[in-house]
N, C-alpha and C positions, 0 to 999 in steps of 0.2 A: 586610898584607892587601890584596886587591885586590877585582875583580869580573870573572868570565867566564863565558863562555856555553858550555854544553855539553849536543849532545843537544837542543836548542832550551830550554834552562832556566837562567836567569842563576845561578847560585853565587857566593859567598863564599869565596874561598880563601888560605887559610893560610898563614905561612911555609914550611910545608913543602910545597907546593905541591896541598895537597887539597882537597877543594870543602868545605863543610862550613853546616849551618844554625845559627846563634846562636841557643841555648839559653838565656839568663841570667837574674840575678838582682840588685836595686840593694840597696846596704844590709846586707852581709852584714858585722856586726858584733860581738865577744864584747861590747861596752859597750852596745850599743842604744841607745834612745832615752827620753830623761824622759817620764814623762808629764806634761800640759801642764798639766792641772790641779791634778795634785797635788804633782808633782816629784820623786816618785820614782824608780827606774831600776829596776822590777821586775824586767824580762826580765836586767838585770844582775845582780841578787840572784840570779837562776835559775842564770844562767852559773858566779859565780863558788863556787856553789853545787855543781853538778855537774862543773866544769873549775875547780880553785882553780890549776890550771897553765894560764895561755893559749895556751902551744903547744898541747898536749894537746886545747882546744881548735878550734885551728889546723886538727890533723892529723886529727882527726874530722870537719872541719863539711866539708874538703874533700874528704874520701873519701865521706860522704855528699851532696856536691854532686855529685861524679861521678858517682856509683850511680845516682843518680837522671838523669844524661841532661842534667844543666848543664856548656857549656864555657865560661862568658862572666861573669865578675863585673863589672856593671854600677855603674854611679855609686855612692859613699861607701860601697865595701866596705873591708875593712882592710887597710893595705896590706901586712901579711908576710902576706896570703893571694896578694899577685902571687910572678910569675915561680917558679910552680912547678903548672904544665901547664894554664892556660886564659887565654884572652884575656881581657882586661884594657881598661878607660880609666880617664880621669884626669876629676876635677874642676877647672874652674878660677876657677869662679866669678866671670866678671869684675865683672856688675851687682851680686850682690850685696855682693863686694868692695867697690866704690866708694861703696855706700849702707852699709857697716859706722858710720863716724863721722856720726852726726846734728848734729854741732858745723858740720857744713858744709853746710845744706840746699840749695845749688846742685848739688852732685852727684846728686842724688834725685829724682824726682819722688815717693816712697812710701819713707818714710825705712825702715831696717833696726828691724824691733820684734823681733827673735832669736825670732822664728817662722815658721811657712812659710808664704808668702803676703803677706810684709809690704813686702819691699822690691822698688823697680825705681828703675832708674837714669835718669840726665837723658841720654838718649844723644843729644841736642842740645847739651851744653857742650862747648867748647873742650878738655874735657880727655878727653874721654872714648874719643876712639881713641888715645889716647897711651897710656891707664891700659890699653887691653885689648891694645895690642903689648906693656905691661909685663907683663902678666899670663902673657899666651901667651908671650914668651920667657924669662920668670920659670920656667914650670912644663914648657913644649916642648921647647926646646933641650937640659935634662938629659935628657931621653927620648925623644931624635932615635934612634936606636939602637936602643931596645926595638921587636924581631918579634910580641911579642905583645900592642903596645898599639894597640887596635883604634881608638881614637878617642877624641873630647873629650867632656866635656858642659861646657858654655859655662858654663851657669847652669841649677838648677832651680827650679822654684816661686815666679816673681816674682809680683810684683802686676799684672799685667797691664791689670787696669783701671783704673788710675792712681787710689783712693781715696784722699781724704785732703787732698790741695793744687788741688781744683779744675782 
């Protein structure tokens, strides 16, 4: 993917060399998410309910993702929904990778509580550009190649306001 200008209007364009405006969606998953209070996985009851085949799922959720005018699966969608007709990124997670083990609180400044919001990283220690080139050529490097992965997302939903270690 690149960026060009045409007609006095910048575009987004494609490997195949067309303009096109990203349409997407994060999260597009047959497992969904627990609820946080209760811990259930409703929306996965629903799924495995109406799709007891995941493909089957698969082949549905992406033809009505089409239908609907989406070409862009956005952060933590599933991954056998890539490489089969819309642009794509990757997760890499690097802060909150690094805040995963609370056995190490110098890595953290907002340790990992495995919900959103909880963690952010000490991106002042020694180690912490070493852990995000691991990260990035951890997760990059295999998908040097893929035309239709649009981009990273680094990290979502850190702590930003550093709560918690003053």
């Amino acid at each position: 993917f690149h960026m060009a200008q045409k007609d006095g209007r910048w575009w987004v364009i494609d490997p195949k060399g067309r303009g096109m405006v990203l349409l997407g969606v994060d999260h597009v998953t047959y497992w969904g998410h627990r609820s946080q209070r209760t811990n259930k996985a409703h929306y996965l009851d629903a799924m495995k309910a109406k799709f007891p085949n995941k493909k089957d799922w698969e082949e549905d959720t992406l033809a009505r993702l089409k239908q609907w005018g989406f070409n862009f699966l956005g952060a933590g969608c599933d991954p056998a929904l890539k490489q089969r007709g819309m642009a794509h990124t990757i997760f890499l997670s690097i802060g909150d990778g690094l805040c995963w083990n609370s056995a190490y609180p110098e890595y953290y400044i907002c340790p990992n509580e495995h919900r959103p919001c909880s963690a952010f990283p000490n991106v002042f220690h020694p180690d912490f550009a070493r852990w995000a080139d691991f990260c990035a050529r951890r997760s990059c490097a295999p998908n040097r190649d893929d035309p239709w992965l649009f981009g990273y997302f680094i990290d979502n939903e850190l702590a930003w306001w550093g709560r918690g270690r003053g």
